[in-house]
HTML snippet that shows the backbone in 3Dmol.js (N, CA, C, O; Angstrom):
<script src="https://3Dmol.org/build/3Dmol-min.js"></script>
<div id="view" style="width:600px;height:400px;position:relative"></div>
<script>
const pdb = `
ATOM      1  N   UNK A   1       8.796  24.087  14.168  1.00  0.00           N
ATOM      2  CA  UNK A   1      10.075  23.409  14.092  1.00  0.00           C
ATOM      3  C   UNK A   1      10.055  22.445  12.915  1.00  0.00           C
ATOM      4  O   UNK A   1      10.283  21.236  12.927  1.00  0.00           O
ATOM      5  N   UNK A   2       9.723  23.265  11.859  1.00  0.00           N
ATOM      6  CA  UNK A   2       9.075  21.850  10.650  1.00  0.00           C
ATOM      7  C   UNK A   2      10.876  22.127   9.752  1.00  0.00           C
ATOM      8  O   UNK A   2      11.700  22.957  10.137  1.00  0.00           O
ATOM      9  N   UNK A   3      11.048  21.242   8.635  1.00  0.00           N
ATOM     10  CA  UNK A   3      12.374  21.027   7.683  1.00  0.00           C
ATOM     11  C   UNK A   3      12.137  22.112   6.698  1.00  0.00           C
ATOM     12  O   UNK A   3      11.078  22.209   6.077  1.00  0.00           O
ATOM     13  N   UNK A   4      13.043  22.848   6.578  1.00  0.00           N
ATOM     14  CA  UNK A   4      12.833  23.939   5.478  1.00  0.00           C
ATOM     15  C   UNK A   4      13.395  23.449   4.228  1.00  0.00           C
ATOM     16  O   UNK A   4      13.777  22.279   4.212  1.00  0.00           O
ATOM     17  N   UNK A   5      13.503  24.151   3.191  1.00  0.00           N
ATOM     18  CA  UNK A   5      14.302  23.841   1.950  1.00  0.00           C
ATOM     19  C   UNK A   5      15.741  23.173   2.132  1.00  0.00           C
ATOM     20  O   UNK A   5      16.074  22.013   1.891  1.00  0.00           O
ATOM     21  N   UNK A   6      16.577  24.347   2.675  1.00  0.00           N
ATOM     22  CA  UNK A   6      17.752  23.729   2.892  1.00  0.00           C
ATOM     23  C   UNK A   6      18.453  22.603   3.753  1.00  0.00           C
ATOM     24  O   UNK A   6      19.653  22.331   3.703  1.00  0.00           O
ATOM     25  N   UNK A   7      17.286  21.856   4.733  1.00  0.00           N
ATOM     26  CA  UNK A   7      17.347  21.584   5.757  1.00  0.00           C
ATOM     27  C   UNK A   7      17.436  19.817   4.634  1.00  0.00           C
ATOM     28  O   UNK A   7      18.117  18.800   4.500  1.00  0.00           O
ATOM     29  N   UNK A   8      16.107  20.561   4.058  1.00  0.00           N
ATOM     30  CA  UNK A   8      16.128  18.917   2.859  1.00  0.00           C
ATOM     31  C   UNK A   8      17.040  18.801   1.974  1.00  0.00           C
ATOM     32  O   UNK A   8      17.607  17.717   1.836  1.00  0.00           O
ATOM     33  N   UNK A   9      17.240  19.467   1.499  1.00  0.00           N
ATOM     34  CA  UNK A   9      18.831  19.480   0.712  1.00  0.00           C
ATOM     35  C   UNK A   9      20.062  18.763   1.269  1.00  0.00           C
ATOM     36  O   UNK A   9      20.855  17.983   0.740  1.00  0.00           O
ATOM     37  N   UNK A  10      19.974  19.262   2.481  1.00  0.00           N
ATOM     38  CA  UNK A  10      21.357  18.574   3.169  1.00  0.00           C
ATOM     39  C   UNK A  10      21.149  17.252   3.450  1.00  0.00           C
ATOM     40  O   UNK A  10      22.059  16.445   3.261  1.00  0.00           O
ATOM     41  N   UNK A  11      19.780  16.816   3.994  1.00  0.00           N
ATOM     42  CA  UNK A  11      19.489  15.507   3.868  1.00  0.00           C
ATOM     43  C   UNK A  11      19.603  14.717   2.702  1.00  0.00           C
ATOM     44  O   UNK A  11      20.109  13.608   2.875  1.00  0.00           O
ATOM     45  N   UNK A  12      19.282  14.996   1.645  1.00  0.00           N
ATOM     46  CA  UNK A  12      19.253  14.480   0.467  1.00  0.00           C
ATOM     47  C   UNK A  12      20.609  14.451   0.171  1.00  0.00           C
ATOM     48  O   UNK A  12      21.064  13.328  -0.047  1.00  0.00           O
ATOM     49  N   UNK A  13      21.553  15.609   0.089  1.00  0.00           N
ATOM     50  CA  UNK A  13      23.184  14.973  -0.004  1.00  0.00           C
ATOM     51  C   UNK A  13      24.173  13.748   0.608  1.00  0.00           C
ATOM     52  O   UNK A  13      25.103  13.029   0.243  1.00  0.00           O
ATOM     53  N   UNK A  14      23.071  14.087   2.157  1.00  0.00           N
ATOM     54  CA  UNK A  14      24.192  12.893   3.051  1.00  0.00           C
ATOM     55  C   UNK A  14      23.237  11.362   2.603  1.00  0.00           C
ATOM     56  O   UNK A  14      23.781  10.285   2.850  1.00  0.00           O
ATOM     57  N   UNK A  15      22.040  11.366   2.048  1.00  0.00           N
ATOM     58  CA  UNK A  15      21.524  10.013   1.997  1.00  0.00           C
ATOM     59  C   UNK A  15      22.049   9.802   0.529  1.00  0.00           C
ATOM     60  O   UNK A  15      22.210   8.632   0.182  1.00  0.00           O
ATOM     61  N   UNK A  16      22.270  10.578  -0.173  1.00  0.00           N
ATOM     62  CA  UNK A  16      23.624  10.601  -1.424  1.00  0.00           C
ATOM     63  C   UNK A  16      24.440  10.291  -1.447  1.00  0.00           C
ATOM     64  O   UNK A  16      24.986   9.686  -2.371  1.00  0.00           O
ATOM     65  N   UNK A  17      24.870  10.589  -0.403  1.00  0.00           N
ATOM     66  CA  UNK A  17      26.534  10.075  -0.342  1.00  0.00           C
ATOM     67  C   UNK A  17      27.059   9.082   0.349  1.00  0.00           C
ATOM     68  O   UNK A  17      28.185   8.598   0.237  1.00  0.00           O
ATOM     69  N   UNK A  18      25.658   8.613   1.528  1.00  0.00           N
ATOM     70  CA  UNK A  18      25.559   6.956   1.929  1.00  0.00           C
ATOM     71  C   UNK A  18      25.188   5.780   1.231  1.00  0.00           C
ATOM     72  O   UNK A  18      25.541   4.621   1.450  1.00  0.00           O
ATOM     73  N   UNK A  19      24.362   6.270   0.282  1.00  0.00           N
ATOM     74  CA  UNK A  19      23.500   4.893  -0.111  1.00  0.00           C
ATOM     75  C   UNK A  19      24.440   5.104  -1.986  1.00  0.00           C
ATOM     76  O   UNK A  19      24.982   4.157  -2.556  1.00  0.00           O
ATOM     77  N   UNK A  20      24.382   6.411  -2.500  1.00  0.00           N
ATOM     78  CA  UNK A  20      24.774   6.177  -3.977  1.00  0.00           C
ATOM     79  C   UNK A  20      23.798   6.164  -4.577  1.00  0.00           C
ATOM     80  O   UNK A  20      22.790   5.669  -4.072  1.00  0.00           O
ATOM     81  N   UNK A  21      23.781   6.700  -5.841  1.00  0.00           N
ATOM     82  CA  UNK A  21      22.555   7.212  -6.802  1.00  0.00           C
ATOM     83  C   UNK A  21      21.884   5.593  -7.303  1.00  0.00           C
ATOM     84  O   UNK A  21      20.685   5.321  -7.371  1.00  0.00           O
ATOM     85  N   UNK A  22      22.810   4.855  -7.549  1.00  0.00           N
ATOM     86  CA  UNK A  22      22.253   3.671  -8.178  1.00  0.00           C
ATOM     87  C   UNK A  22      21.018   2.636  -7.033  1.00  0.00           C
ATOM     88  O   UNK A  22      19.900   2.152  -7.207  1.00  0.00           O
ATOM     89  N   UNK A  23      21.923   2.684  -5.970  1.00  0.00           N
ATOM     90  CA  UNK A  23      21.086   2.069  -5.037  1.00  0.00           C
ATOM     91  C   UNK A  23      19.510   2.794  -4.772  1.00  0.00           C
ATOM     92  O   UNK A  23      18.473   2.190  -4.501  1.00  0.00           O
ATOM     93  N   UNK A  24      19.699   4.282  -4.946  1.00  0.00           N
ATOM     94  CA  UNK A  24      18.118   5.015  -4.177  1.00  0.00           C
ATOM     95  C   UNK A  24      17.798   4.624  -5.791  1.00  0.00           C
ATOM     96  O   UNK A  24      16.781   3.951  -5.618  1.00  0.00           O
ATOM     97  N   UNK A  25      17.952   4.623  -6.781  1.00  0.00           N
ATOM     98  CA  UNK A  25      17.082   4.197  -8.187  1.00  0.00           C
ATOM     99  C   UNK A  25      16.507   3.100  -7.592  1.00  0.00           C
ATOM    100  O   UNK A  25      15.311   3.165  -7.309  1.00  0.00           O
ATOM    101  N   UNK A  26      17.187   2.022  -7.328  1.00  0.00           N
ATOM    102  CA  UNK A  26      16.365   0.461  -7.101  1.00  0.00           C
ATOM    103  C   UNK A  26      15.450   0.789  -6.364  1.00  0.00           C
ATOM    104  O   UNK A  26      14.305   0.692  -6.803  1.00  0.00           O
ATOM    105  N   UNK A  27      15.665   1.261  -5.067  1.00  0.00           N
ATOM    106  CA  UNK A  27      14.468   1.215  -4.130  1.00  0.00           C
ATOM    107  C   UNK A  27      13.685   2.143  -4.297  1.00  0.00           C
ATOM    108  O   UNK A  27      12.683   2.142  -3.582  1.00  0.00           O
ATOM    109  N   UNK A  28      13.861   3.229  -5.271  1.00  0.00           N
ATOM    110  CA  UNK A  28      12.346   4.115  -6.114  1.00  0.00           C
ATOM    111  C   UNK A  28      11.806   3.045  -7.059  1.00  0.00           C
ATOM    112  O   UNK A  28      10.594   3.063  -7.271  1.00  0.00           O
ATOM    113  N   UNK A  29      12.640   2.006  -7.722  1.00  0.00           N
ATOM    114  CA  UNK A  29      11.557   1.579  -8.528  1.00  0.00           C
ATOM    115  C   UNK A  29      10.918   0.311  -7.581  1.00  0.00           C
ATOM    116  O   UNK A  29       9.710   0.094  -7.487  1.00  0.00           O
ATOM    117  N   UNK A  30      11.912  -0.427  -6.945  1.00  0.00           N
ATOM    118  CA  UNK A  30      11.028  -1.259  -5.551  1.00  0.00           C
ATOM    119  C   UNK A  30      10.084  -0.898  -5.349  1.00  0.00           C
ATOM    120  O   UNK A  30       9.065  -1.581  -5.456  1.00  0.00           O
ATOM    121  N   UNK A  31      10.128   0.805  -4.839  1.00  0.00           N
ATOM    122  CA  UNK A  31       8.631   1.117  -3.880  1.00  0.00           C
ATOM    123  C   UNK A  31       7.704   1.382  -4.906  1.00  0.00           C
ATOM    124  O   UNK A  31       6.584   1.101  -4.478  1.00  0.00           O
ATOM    125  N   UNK A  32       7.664   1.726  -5.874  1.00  0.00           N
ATOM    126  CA  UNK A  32       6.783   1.962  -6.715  1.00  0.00           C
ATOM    127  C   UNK A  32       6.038   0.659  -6.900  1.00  0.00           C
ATOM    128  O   UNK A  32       4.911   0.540  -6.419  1.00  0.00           O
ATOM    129  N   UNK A  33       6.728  -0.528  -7.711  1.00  0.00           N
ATOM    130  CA  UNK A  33       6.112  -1.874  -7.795  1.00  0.00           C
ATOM    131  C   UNK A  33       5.459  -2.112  -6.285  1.00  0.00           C
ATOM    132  O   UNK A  33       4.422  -2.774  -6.239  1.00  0.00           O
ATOM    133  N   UNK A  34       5.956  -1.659  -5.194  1.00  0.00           N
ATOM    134  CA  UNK A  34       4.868  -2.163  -3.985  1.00  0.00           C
ATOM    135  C   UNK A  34       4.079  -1.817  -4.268  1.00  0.00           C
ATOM    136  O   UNK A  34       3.168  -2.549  -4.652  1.00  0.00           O
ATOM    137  N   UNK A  35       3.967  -0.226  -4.232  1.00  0.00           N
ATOM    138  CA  UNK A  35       2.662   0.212  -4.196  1.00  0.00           C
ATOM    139  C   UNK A  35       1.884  -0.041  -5.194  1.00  0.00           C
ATOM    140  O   UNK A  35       0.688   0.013  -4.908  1.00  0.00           O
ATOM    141  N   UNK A  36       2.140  -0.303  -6.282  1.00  0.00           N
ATOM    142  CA  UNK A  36       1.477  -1.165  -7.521  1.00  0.00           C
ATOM    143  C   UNK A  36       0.837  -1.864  -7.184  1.00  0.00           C
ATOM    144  O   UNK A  36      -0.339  -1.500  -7.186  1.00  0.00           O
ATOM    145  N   UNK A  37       1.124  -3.301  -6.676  1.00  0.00           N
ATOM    146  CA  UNK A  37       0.983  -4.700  -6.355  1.00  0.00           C
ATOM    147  C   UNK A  37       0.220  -4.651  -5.134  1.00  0.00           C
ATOM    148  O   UNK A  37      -0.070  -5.753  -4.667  1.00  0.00           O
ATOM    149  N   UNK A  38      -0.270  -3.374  -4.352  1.00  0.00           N
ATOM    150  CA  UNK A  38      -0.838  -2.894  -3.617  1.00  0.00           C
ATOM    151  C   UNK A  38      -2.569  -2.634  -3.718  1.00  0.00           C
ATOM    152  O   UNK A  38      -3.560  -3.101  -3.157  1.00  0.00           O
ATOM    153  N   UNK A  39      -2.283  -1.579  -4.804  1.00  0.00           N
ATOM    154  CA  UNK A  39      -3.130  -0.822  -5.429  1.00  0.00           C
ATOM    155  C   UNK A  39      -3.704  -2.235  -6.262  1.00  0.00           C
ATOM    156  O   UNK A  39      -4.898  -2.500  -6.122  1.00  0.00           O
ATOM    157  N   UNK A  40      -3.026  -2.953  -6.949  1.00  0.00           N
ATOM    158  CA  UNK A  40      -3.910  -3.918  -7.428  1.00  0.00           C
ATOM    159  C   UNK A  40      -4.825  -5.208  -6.584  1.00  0.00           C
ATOM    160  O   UNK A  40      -5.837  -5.842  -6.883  1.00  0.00           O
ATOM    161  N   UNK A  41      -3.917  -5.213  -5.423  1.00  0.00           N
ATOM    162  CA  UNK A  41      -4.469  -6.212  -4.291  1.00  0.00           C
ATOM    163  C   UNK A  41      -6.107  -5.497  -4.081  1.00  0.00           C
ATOM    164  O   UNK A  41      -7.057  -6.278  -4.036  1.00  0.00           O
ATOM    165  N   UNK A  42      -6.297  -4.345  -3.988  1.00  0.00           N
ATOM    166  CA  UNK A  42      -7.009  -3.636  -3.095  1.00  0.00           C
ATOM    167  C   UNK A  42      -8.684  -3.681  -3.806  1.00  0.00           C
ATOM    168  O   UNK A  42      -9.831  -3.923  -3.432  1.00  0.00           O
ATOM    169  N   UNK A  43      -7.767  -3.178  -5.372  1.00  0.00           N
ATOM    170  CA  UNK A  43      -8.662  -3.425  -6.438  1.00  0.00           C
ATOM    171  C   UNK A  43      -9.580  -4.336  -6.423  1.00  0.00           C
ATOM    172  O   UNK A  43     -10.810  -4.297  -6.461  1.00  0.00           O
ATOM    173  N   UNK A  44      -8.518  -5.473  -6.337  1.00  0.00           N
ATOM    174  CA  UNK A  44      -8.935  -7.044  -6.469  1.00  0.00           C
ATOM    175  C   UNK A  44     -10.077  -7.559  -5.005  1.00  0.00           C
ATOM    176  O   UNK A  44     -11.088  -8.245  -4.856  1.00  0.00           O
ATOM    177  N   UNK A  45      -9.496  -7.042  -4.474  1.00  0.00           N
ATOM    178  CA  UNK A  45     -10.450  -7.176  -3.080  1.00  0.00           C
ATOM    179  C   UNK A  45     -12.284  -6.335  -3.178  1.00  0.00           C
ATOM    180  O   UNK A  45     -13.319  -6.794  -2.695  1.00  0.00           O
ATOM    181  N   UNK A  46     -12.159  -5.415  -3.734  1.00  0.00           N
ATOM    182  CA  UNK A  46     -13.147  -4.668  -4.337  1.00  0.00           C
ATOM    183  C   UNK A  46     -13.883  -5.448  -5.073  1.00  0.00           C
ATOM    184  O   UNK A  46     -14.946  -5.984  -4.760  1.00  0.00           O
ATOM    185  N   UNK A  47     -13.195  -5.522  -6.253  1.00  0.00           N
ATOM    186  CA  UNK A  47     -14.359  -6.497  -7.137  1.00  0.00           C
ATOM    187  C   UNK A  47     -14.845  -8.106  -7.066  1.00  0.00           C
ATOM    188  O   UNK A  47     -15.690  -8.584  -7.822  1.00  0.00           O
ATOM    189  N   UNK A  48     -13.843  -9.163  -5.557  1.00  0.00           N
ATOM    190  CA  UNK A  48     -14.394  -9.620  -5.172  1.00  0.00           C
ATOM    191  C   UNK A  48     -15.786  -9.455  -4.052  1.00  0.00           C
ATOM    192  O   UNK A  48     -16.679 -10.259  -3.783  1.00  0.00           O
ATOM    193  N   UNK A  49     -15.550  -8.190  -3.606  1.00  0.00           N
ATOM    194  CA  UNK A  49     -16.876  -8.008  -2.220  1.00  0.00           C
ATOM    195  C   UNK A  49     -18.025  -7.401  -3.872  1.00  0.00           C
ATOM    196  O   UNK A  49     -19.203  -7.736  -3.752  1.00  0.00           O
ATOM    197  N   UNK A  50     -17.812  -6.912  -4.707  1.00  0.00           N
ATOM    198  CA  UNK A  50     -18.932  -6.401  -5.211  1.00  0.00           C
ATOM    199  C   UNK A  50     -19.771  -7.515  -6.136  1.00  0.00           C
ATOM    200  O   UNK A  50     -20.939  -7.445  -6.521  1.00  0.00           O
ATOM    201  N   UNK A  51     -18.648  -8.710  -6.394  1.00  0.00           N
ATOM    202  CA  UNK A  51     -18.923  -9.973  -7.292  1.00  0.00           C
ATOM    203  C   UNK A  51     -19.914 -11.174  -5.521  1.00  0.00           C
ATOM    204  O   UNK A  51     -20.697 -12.122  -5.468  1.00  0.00           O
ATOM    205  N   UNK A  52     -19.372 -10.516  -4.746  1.00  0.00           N
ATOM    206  CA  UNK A  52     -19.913 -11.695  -3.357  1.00  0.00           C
ATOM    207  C   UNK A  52     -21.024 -10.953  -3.068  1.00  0.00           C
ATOM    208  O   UNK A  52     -21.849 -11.727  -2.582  1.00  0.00           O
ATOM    209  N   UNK A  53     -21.631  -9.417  -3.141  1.00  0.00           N
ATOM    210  CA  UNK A  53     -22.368  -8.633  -2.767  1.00  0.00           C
ATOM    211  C   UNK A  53     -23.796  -9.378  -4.138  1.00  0.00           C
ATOM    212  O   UNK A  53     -24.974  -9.500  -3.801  1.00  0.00           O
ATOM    213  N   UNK A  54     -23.445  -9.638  -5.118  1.00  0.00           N
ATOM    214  CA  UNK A  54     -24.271  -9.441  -6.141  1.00  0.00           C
ATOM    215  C   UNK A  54     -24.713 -11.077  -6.223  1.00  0.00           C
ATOM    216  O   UNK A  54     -25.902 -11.254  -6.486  1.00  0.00           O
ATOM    217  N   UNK A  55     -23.747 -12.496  -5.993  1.00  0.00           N
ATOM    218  CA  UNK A  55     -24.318 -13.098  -5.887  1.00  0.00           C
ATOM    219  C   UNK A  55     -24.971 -13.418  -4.235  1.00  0.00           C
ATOM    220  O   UNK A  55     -25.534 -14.494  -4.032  1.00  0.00           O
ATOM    221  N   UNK A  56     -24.867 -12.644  -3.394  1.00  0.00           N
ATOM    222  CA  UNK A  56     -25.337 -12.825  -2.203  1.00  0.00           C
ATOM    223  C   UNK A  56     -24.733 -13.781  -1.354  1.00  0.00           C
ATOM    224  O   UNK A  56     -25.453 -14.343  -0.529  1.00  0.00           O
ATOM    225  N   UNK A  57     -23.200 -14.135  -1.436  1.00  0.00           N
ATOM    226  CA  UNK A  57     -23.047 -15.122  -0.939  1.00  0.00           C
ATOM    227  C   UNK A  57     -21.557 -14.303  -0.150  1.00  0.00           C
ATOM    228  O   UNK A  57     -21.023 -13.336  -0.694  1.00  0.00           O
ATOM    229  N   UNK A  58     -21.128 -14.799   0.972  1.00  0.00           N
ATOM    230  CA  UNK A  58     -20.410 -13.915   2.231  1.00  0.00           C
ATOM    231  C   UNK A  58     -18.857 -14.720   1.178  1.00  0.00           C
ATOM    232  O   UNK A  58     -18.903 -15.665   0.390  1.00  0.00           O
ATOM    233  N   UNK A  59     -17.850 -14.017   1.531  1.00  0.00           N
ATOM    234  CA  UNK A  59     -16.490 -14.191   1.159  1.00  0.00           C
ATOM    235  C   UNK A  59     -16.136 -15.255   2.231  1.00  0.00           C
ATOM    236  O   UNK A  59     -16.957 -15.493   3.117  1.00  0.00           O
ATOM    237  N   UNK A  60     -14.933 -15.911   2.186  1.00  0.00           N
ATOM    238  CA  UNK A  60     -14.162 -16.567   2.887  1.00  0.00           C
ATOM    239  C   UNK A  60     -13.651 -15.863   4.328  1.00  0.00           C
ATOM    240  O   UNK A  60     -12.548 -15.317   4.305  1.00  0.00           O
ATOM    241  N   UNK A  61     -14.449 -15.860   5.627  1.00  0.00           N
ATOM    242  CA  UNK A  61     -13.913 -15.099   6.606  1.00  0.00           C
ATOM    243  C   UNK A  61     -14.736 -13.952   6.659  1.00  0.00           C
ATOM    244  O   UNK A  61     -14.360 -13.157   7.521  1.00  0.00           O
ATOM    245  N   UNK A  62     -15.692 -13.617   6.051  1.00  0.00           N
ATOM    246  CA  UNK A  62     -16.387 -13.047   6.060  1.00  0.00           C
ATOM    247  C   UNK A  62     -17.593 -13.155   7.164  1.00  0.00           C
ATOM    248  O   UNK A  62     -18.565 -13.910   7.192  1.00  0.00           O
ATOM    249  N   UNK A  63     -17.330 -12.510   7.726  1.00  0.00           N
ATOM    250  CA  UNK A  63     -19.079 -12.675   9.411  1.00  0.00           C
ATOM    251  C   UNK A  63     -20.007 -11.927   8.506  1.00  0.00           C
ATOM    252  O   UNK A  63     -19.712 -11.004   7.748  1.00  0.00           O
ATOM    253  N   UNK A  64     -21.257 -12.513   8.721  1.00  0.00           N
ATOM    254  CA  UNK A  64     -22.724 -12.076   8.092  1.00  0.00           C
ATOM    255  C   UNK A  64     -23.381 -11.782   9.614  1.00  0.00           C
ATOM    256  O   UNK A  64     -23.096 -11.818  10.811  1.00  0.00           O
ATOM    257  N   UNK A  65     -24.422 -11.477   8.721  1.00  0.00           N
ATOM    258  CA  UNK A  65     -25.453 -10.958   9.986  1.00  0.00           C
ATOM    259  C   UNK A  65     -25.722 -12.012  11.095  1.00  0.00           C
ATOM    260  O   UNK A  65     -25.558 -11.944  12.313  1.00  0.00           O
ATOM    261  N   UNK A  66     -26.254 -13.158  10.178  1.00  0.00           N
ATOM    262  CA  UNK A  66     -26.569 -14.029  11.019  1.00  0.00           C
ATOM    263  C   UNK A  66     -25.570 -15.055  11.873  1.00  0.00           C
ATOM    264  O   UNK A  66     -25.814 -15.695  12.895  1.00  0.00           O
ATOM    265  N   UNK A  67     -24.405 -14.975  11.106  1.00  0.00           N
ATOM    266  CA  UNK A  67     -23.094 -15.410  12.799  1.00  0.00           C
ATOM    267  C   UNK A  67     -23.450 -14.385  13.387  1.00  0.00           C
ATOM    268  O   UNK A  67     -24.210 -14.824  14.250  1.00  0.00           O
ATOM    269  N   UNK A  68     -23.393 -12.911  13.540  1.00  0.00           N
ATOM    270  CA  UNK A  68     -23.157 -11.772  14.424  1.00  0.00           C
ATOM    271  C   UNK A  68     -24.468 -12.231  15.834  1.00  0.00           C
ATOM    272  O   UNK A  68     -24.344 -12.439  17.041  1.00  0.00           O
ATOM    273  N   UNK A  69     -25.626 -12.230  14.909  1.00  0.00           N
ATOM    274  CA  UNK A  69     -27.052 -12.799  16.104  1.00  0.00           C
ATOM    275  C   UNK A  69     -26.628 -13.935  16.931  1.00  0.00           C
ATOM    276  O   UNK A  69     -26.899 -13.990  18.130  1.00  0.00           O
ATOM    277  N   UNK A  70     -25.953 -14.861  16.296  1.00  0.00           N
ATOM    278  CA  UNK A  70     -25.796 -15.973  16.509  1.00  0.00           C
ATOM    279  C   UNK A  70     -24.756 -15.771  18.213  1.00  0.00           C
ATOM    280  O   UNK A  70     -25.057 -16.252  19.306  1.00  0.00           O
ATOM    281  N   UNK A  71     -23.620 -14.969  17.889  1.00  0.00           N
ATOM    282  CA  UNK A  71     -22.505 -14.963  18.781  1.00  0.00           C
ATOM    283  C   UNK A  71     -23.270 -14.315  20.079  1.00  0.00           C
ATOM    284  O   UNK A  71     -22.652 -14.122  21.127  1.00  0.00           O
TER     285      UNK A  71
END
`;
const viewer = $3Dmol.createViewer("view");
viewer.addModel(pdb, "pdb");
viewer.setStyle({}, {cartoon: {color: "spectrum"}});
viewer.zoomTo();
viewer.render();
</script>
């Protein structure tokens, strides 16, 4: 029971003819910058654990071994 070709087509006309070409532009380029600003968060999170991994020292909120024994 999956959407065939034409099934998306017709969807795509009526969300055409609700929202207007200009409006679905904004929110393609909206979602894009999310996922950008996303993809860079994630990044950024990366090369802080590999910069906290190398000087040996735990991140902010970070549980180490020794809270874990501890609890």
């Amino acid at each position: 029971m999956g959407l065939s070709i034409p099934h998306l087509l017709v969807v795509l006309v009526i969300v055409v003819l609700v929202f207007g070409t200009k409006r679905l532009k904004n929110v393609g380029a909206d979602l894009g910058e999310a996922i950008k600003g996303f993809r860079s968060a994630v990044k950024e999170s990366d090369e802080d654990k590999a910069i906290a991994r190398k000087d040996e020292e735990p991140l902010e909120g970070e549980v180490t071994s020794k809270e874990k024994d501890q609890a």
